[in-house]
Phi, psi and omega in degrees: 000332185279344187255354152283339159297356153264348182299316199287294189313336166277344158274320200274316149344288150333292201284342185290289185284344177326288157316316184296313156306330224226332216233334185044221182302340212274343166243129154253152184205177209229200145296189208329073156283135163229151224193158184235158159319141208123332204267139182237138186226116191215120200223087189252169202011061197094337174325162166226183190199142191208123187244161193229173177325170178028043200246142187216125168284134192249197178325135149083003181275148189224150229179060188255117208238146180234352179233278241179111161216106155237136171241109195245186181250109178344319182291323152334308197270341162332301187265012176263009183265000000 
């Protein structure tokens, strides 16, 4: 079991910088983000994507921003008011 839970956590590292290359600033993520296979992220034409602390992706989730997408957590959105 451990070494597939080291398996994931080295791929989704990977799949991180990947977006970090291809996407540069136009995707943000906070801490722990976790994600299952699947997951898509797309940030075209001037767009962003904005992930907040604690965020978790089940199979199959897509994200696609042509503008503006952010996603916090309450405790987040507390503190920027």
């Amino acid at each position: 079991m451990v070494v597939v839970k080291l398996w994931y956590r080295f791929t989704g590292a990977l799949l991180k910088a990947l977006y970090r290359v291809i996407y540069g600033r136009s995707i943000r993520w906070g801490k722990a983000l976790h994600f299952r296979k699947g997951l898509q992220l797309t940030a075209e034409l001037g767009g962003t994507i904005t992930i907040g602390d604690n965020v978790f992706f089940n199979n199959g989730c897509a994200v696609h921003a042509i503008e503006e997408i952010r996603m916090q957590s309450k405790r987040e959105a507390v503190k920027e008011e």
